[in-house]
Backbone as a chain_set.jsonl record, in Angstrom:
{"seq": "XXXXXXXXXXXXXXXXXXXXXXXXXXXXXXXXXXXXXXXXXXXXXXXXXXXXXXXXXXXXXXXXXXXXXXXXXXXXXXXXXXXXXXXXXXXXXXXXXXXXXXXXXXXXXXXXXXXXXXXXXXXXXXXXXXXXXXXXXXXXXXXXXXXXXXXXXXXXXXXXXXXXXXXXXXXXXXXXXXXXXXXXXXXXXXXXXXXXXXXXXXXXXXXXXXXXX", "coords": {"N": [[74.422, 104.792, 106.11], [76.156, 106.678, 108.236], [79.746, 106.944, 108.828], [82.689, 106.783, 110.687], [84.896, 109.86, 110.239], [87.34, 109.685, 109.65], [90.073, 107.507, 109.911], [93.227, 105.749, 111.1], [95.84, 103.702, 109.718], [98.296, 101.49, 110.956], [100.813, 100.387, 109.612], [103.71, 97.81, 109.171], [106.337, 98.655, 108.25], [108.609, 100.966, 106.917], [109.881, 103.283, 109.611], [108.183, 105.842, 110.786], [109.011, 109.253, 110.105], [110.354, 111.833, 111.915], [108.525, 114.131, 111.871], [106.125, 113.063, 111.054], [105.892, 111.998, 113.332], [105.331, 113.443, 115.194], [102.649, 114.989, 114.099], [101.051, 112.534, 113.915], [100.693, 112.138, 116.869], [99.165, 114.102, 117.917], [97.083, 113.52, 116.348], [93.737, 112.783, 117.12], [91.784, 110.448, 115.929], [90.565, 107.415, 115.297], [93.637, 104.627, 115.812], [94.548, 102.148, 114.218], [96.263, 98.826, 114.49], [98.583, 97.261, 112.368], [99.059, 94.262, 112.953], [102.538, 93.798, 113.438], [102.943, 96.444, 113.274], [102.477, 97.794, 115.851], [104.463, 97.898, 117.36], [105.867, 100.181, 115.624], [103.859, 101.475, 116.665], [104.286, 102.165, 119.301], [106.932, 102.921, 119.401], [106.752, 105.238, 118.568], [105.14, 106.717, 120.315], [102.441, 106.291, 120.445], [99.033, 104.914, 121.302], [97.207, 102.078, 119.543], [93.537, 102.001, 118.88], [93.171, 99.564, 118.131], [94.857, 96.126, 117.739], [95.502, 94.392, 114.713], [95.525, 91.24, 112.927], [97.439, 87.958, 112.312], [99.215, 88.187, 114.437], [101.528, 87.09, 114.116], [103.778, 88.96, 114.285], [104.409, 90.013, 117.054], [103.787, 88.196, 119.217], [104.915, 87.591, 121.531], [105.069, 89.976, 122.792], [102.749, 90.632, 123.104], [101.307, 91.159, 125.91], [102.402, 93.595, 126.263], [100.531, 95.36, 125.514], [98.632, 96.58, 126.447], [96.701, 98.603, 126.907], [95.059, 98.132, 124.418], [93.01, 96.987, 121.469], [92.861, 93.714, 121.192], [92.317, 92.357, 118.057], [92.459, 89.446, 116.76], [93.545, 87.337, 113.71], [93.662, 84.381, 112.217], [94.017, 83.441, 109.693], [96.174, 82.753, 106.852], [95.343, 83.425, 103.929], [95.016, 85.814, 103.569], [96.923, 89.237, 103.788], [98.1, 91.029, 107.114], [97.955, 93.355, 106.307], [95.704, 93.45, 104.815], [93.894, 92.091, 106.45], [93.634, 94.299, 108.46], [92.917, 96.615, 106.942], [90.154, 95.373, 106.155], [89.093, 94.893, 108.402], [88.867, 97.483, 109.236], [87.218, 98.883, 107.347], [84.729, 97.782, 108.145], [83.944, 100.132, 110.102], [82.925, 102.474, 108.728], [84.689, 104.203, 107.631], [85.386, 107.694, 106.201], [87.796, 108.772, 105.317], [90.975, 106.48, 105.047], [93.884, 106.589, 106.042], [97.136, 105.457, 105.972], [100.053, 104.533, 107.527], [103.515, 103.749, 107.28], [103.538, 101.579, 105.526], [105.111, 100.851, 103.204], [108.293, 100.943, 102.053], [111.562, 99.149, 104.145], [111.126, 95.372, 103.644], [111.168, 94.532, 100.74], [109.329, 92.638, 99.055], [107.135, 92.851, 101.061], [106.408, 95.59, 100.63], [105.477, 95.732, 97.977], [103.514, 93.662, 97.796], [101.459, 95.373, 99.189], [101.215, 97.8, 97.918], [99.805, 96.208, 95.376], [97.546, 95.411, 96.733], [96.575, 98.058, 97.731], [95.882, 99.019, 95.417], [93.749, 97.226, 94.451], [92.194, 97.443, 96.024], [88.596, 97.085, 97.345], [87.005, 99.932, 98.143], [84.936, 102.7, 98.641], [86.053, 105.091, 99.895], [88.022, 107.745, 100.948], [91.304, 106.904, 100.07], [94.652, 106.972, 101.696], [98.273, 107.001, 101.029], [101.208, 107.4, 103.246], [104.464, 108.112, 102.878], [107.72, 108.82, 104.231], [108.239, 110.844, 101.992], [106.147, 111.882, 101.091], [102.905, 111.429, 99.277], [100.531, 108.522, 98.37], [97.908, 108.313, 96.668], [95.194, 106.588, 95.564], [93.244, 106.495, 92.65], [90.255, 106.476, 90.995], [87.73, 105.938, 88.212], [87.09, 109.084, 86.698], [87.209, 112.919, 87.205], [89.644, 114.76, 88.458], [91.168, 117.129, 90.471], [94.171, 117.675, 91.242], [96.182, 119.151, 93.173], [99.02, 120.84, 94.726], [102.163, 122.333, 95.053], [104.089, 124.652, 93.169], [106.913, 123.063, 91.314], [107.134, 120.877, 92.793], [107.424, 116.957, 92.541], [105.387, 114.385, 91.02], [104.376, 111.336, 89.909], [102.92, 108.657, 88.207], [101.122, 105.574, 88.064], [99.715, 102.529, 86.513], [98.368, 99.538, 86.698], [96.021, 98.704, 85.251], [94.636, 98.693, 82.834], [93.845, 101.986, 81.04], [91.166, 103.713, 80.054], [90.582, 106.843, 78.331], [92.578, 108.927, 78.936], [94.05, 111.191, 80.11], [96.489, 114.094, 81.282], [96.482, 117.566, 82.217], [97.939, 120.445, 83.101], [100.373, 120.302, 83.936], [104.067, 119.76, 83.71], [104.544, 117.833, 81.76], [102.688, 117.41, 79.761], [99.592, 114.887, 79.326], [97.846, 114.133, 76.538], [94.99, 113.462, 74.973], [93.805, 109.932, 75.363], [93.984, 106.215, 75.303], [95.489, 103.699, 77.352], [97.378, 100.567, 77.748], [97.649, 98.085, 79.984], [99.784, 98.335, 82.812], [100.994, 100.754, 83.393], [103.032, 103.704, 83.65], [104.24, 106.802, 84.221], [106.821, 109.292, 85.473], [108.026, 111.155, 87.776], [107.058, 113.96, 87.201], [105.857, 117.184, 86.559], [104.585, 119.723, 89.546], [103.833, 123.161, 87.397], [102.462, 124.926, 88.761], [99.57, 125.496, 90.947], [97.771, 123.824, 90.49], [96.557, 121.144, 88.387], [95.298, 118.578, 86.541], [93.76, 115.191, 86.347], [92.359, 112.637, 84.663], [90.129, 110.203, 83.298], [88.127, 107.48, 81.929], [88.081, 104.625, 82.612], [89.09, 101.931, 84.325], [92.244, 101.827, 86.642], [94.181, 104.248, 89.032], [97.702, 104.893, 90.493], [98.565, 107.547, 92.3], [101.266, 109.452, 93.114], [102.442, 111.99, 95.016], [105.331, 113.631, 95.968], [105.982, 115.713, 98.149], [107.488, 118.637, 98.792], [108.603, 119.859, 101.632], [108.966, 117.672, 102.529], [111.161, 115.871, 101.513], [113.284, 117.976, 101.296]], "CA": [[74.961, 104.821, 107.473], [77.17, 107.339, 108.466], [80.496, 106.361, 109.671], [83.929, 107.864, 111.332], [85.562, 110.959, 109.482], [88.868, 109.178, 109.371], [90.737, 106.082, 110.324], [94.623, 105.641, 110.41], [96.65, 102.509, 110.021], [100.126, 102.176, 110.983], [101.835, 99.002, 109.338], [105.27, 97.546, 109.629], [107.136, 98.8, 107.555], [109.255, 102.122, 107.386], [109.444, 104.444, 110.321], [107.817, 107.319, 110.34], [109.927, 110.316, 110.077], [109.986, 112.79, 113.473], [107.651, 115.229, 111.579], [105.223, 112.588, 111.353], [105.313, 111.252, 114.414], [104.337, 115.108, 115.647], [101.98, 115.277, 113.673], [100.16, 111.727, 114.975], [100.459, 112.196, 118.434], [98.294, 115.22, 117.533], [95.58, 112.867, 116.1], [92.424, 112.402, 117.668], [91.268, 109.482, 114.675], [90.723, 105.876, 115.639], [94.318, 103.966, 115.411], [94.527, 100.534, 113.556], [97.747, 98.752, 114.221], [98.055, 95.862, 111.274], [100.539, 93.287, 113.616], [103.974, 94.879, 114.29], [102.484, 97.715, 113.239], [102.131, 97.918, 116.971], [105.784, 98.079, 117.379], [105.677, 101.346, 114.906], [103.235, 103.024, 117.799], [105.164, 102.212, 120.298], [108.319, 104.142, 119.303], [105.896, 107.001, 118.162], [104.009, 107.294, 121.007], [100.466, 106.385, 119.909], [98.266, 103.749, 121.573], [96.363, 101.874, 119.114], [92.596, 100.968, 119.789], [92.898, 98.526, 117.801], [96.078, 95.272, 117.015], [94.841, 93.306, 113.615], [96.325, 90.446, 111.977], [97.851, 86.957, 112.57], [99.895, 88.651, 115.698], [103.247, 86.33, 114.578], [105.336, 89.465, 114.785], [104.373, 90.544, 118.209], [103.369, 86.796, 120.09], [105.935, 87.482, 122.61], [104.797, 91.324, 123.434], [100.917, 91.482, 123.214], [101.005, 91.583, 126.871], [103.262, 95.408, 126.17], [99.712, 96.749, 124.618], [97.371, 96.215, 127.498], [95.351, 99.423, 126.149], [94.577, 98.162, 123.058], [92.155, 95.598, 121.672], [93.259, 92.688, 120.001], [91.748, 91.321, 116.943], [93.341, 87.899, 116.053], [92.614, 86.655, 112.599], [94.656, 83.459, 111.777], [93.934, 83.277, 107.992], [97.15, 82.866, 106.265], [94.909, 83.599, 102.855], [95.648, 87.388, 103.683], [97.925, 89.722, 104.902], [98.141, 91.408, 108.15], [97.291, 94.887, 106.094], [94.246, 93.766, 103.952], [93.324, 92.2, 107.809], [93.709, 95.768, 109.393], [91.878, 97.358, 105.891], [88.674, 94.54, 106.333], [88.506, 95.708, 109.611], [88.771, 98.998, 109.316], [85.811, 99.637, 106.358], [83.259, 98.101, 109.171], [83.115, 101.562, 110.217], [82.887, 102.833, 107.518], [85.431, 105.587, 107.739], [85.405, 108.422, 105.052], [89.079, 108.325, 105.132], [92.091, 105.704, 105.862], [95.136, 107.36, 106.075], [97.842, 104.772, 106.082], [101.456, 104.753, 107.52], [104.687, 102.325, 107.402], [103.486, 100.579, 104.642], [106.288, 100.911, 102.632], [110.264, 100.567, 102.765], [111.846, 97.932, 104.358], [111.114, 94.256, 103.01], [110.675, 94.993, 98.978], [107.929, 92.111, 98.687], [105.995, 93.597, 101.482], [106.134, 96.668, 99.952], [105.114, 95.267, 96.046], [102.346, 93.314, 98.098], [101.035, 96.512, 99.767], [100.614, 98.106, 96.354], [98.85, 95.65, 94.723], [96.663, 95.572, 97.773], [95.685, 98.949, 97.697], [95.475, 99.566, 93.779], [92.549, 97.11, 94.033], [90.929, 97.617, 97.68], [87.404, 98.107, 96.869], [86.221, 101.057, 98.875], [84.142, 104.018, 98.43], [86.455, 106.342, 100.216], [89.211, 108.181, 100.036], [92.637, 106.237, 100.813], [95.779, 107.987, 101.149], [99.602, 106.211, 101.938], [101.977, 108.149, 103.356], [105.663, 107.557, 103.502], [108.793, 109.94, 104.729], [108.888, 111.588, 101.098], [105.053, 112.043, 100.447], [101.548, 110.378, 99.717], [99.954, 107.8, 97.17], [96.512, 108.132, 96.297], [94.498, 105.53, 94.729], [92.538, 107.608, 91.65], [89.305, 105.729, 90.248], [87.612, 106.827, 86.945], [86.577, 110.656, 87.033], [87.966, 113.756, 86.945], [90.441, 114.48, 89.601], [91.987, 117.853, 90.796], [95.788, 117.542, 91.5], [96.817, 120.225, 94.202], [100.523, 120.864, 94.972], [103.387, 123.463, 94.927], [105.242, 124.324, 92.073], [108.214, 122.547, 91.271], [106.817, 119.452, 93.199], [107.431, 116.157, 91.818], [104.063, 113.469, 91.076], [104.481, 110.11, 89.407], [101.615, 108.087, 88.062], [101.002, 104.363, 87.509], [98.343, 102.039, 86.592], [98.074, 97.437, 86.158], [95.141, 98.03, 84.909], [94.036, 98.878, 80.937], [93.22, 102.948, 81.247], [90.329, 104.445, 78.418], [89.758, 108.373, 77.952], [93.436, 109.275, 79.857], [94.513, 112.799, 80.144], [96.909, 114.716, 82.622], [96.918, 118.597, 81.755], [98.525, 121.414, 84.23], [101.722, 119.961, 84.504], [105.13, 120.212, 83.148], [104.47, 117.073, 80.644], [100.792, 117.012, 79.667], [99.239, 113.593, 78.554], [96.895, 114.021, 75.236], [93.459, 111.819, 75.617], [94.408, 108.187, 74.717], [93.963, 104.877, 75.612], [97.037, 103.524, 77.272], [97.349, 99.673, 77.988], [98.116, 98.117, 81.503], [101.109, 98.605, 83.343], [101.814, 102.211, 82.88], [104.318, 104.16, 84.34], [104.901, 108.151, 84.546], [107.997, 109.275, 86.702], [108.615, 112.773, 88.388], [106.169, 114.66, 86.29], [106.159, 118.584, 87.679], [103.619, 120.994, 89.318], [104.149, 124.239, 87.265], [101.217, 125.678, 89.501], [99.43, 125.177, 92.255], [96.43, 122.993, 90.525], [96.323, 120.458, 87.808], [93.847, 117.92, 86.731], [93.725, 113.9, 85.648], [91.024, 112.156, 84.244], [90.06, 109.024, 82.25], [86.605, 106.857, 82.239], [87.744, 102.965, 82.734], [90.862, 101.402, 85.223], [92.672, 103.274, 88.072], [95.753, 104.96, 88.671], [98.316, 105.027, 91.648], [99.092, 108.88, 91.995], [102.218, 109.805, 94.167], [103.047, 113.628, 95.323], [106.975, 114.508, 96.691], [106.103, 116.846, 99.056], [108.905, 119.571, 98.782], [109.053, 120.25, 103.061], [109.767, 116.332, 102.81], [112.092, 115.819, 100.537], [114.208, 118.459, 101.396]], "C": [[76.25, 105.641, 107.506], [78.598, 107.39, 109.115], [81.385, 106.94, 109.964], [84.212, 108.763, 110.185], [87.088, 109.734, 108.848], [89.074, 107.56, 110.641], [92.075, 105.738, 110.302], [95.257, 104.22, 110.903], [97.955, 102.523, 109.919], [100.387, 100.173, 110.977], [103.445, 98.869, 109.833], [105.982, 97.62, 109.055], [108.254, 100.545, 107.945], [109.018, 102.847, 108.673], [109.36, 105.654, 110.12], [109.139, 108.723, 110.632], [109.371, 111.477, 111.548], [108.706, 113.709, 113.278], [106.236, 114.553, 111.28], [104.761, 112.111, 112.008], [104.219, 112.588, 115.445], [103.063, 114.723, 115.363], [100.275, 113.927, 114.029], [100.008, 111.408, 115.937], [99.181, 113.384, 118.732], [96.526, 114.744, 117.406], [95.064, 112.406, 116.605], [91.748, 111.08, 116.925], [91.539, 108.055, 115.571], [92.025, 105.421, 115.237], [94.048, 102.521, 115.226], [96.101, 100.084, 113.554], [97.811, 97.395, 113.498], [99.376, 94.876, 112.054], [101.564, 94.093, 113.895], [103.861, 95.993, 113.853], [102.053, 98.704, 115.074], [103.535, 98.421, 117.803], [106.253, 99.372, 117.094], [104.786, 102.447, 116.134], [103.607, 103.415, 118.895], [106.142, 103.271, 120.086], [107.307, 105.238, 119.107], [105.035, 107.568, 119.346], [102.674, 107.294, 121.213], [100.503, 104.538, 120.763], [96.928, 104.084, 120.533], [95.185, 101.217, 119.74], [92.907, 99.696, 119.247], [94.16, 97.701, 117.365], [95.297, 94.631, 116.326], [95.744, 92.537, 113.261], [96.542, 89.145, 112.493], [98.773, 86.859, 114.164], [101.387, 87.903, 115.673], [104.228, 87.125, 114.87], [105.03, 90.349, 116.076], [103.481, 89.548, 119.242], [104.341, 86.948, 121.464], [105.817, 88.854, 123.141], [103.361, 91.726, 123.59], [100.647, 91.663, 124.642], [101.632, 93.349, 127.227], [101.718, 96.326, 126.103], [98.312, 96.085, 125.56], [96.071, 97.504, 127.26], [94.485, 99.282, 125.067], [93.994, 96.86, 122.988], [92.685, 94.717, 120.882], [92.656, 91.694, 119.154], [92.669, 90.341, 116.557], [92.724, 87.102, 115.237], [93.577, 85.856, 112.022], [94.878, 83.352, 110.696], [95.233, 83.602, 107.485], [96.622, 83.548, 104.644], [95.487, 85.193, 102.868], [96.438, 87.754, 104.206], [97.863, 90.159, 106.018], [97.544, 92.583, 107.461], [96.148, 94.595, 105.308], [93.968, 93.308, 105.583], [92.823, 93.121, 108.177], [92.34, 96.46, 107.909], [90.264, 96.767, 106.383], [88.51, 94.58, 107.647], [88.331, 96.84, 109.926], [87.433, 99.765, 108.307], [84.455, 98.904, 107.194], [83.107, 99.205, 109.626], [83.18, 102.821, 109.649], [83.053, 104.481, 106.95], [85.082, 106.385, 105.902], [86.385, 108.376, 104.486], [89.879, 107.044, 105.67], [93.284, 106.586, 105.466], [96.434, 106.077, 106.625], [99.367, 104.812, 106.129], [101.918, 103.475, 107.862], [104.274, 101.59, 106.834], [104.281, 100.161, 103.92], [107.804, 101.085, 102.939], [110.473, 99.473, 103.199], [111.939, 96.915, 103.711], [110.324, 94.564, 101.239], [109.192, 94.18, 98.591], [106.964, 92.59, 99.516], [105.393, 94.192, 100.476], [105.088, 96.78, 98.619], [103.767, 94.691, 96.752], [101.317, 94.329, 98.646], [100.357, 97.069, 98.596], [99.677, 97.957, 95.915], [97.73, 95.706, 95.514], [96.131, 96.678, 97.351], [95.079, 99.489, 96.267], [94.062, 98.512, 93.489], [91.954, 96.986, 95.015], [90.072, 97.762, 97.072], [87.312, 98.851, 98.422], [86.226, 102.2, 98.289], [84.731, 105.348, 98.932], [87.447, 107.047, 99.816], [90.792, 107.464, 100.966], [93.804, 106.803, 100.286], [96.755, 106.702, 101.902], [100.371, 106.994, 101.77], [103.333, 107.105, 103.93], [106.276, 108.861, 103.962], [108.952, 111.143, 103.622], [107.342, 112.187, 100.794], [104.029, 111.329, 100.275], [101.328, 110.059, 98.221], [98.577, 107.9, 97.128], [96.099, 107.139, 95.304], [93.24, 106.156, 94.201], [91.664, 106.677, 91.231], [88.855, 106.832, 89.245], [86.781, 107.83, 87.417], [87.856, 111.584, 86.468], [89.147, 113.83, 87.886], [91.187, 115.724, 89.936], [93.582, 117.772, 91.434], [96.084, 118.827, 92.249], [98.223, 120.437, 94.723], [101.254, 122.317, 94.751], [104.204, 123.509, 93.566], [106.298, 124.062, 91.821], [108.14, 121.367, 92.064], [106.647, 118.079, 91.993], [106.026, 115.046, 92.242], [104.804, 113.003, 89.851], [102.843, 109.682, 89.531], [101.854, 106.645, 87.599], [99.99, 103.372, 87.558], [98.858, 100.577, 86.107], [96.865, 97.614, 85.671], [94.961, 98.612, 83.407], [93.384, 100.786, 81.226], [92.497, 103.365, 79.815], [90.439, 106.513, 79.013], [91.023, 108.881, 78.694], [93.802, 110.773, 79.188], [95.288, 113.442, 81.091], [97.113, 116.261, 81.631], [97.128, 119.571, 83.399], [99.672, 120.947, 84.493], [102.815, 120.275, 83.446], [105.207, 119.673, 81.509], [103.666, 116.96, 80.758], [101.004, 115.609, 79.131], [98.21, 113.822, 77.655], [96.082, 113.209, 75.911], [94.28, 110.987, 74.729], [94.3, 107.385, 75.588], [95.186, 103.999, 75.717], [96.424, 101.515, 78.208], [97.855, 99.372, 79.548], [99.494, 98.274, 81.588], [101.799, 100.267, 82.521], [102.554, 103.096, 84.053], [104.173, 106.087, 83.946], [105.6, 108.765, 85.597], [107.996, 110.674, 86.592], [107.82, 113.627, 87.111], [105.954, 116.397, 87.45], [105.116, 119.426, 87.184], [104.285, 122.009, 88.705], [103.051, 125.47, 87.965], [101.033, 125.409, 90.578], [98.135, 123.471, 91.954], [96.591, 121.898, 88.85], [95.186, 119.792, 87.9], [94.375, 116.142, 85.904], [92.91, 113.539, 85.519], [90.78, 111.002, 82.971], [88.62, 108.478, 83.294], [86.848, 105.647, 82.518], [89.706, 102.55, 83.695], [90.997, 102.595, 86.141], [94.039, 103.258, 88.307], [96.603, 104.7, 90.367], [99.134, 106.381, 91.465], [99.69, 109.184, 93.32], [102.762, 111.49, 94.158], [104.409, 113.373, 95.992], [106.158, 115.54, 97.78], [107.424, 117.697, 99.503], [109.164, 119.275, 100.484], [109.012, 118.587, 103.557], [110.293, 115.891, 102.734], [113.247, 116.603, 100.639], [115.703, 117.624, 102.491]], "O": [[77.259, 105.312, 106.882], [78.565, 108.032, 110.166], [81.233, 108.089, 109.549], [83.744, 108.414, 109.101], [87.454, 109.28, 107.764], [88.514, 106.992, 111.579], [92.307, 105.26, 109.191], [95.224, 103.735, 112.034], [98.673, 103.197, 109.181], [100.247, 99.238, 111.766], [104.12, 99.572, 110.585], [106.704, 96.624, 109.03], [108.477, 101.013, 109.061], [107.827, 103.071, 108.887], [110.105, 106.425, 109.515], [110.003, 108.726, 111.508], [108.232, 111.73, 111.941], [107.963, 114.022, 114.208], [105.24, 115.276, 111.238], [103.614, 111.671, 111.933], [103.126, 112.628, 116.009], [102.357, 114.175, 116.21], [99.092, 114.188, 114.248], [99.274, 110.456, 116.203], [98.439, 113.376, 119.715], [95.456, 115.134, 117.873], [95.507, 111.302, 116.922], [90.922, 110.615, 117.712], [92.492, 107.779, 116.3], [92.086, 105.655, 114.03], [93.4, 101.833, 116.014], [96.991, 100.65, 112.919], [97.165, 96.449, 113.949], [100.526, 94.894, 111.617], [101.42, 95.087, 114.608], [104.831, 96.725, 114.047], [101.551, 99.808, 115.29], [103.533, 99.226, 118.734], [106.96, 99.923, 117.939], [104.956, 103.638, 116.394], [103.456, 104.5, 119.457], [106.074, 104.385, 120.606], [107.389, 106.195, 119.877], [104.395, 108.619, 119.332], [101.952, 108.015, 121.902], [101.289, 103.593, 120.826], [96.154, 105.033, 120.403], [95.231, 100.357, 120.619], [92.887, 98.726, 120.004], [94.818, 98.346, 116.549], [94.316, 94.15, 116.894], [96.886, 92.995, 113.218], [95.708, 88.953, 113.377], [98.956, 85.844, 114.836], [102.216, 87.929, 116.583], [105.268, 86.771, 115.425], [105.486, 91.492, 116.046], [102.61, 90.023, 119.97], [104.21, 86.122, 122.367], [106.557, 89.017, 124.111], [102.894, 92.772, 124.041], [99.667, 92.385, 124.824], [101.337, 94.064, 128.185], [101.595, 97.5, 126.453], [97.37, 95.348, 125.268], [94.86, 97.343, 127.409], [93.506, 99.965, 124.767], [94.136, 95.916, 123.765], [92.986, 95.077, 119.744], [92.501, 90.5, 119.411], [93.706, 90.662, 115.976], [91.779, 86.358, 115.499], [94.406, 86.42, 111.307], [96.058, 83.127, 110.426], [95.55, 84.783, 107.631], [97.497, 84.211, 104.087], [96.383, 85.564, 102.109], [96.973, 87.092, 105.096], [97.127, 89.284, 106.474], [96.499, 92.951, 107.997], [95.473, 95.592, 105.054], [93.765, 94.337, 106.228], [91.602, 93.121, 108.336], [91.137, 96.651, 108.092], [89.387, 97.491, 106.853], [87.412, 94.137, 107.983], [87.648, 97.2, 110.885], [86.882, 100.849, 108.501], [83.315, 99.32, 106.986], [81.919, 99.524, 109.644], [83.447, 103.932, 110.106], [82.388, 105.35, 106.385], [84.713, 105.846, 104.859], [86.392, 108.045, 103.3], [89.466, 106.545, 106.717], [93.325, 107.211, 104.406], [96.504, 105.916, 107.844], [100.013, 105.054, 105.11], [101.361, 102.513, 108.391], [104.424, 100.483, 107.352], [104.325, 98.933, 103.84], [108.293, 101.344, 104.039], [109.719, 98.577, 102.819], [112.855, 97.023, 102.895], [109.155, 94.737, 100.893], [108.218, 94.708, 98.055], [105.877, 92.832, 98.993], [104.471, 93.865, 99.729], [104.225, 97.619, 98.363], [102.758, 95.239, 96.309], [100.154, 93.964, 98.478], [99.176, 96.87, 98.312], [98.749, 98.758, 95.8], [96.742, 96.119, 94.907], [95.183, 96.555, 96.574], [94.079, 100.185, 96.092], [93.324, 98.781, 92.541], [90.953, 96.274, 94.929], [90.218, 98.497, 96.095], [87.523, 98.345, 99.524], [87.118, 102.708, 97.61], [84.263, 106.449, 98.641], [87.833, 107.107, 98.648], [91.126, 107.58, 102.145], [94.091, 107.082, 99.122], [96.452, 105.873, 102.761], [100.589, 107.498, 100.668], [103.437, 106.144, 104.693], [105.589, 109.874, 104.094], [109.534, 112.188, 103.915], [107.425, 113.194, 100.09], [103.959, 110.396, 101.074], [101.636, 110.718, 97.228], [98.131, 107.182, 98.022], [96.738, 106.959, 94.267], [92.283, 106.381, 94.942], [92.311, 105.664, 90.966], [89.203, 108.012, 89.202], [85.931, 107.677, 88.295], [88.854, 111.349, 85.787], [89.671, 112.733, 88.082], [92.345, 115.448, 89.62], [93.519, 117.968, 92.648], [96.246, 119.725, 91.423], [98.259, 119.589, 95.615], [100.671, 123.276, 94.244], [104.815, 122.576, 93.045], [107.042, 124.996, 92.119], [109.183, 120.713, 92.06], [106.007, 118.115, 90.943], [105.655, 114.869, 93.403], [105.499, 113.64, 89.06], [101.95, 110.014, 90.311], [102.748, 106.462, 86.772], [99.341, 103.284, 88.6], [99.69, 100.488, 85.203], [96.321, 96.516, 85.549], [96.013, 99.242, 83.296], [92.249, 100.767, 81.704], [93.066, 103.362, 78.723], [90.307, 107.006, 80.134], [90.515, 109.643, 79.517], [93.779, 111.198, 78.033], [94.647, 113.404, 82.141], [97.722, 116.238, 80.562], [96.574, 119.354, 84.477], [100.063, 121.301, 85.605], [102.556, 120.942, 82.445], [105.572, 120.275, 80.5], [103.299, 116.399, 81.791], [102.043, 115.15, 78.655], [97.206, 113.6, 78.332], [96.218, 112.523, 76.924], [95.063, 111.201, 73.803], [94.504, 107.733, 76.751], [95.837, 103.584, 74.758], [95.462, 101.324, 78.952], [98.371, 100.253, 80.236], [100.266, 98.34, 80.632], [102.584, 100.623, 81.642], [102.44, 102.916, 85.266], [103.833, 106.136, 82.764], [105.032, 108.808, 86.688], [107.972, 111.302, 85.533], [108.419, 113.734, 86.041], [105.937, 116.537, 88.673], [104.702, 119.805, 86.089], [105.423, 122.146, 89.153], [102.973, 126.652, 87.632], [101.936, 125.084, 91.348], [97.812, 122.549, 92.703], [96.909, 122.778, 88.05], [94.281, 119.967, 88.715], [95.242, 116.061, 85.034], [92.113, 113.993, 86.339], [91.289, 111.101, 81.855], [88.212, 108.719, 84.43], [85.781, 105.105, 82.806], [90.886, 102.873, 83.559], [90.401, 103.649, 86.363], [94.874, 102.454, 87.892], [95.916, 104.317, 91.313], [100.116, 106.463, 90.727], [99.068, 109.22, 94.382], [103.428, 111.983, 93.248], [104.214, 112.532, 96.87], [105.867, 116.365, 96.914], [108.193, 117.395, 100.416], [109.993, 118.388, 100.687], [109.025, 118.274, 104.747], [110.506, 115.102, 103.654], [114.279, 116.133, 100.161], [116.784, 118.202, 102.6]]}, "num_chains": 1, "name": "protein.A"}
């Protein structure tokens, strides 16, 4: 079954930076707002179709978002953003593209993470903050695309087999590296790199230079 191209969720956390708010007023893509993530579209300009979550941080404004639909899912078991996620892979987007997940409240943030480093889904999930995007890498190969002199970080909780990063400033040899791994500011010297290992999965972060500046 063939489902949307894309999907974007806008959590409660950081605000987006001016150059991203451009840039999603622009977008045509189904919005997902995960609870005061609704708050986040407001200032930006975007009506979401859709409010997900428990609604405690916007009980006193859901009458503000009279365009939008409101899913209300009481379950304390989850958060407001796996909510918005398990509603969002019923249609069974190709992409999620996820903003304001990060910044702000530090345990959010650390809970966000963990969240997405073990979402299952089949697609491709990106998180963008003000400085750049996280990808969540499963086992394969993996092309790395960027500018040279751009900074990428890598980290994995889970046990990685067959690991390799070559095209970059500091290559990684094959080896078998245990959980909780860490690589910080690691640099395109190109335009293209590559990562790759057969078992566990990675959390791979780009800088984006024209963000960072």
């Amino acid at each position: 079954m063939r489902g949307l191209d894309k999907i974007i969720i806008i959590a409660n956390g950081e605000l987006p930076s001016e150059e991203i708010m451009k840039s999603l007023k622009l977008d045509k893509d189904m919005i997902i707002a995960a609870d005061g993530g609704a708050r986040i579209c407001r200032e930006c300009g975007l009506v979401p179709y859709y409010i997900v979550g428990d609604l405690d941080s916007i009980k006193d404004e859901i009458g503000e978002f009279k365009h939008s639909e409101i899913v209300k899912i009481e379950s304390q078991d989850t958060t407001d953003m796996q909510k918005a996620l398990d509603f969002a892979i019923q249609f069974h987007p190709e992409e999620l593209h996820i903003y304001a997940a990060l910044g702000n409240r530090c345990d959010h943030t650390l809970a966000n993470l963990f969240l997405f480093f073990n979402f299952e889904y089949n697609g491709d999930l990106t998180v963008y903050d003000n400085f750049g995007c996280l990808k969540i890498l499963k086992p394969g190969k993996h092309k790395l695309e960027g500018e040279s002199g751009e900074l990428v970080s890598f980290f994995s909780f889970s046990k990685l087999k067959n690991f390799k990063i070559k095209g970059l400033k500091y290559p990684v040899p094959l080896q078998n590296l245990k959980s909780n791994f860490y690589s910080i500011s690691n640099e395109f010297t190109s335009a293209n790199a590559e990562i790759s290992f057969s078992e566990g999965r990675v959390l791979y972060y780009r800088v984006c230079m024209n963000r960072a500046k």
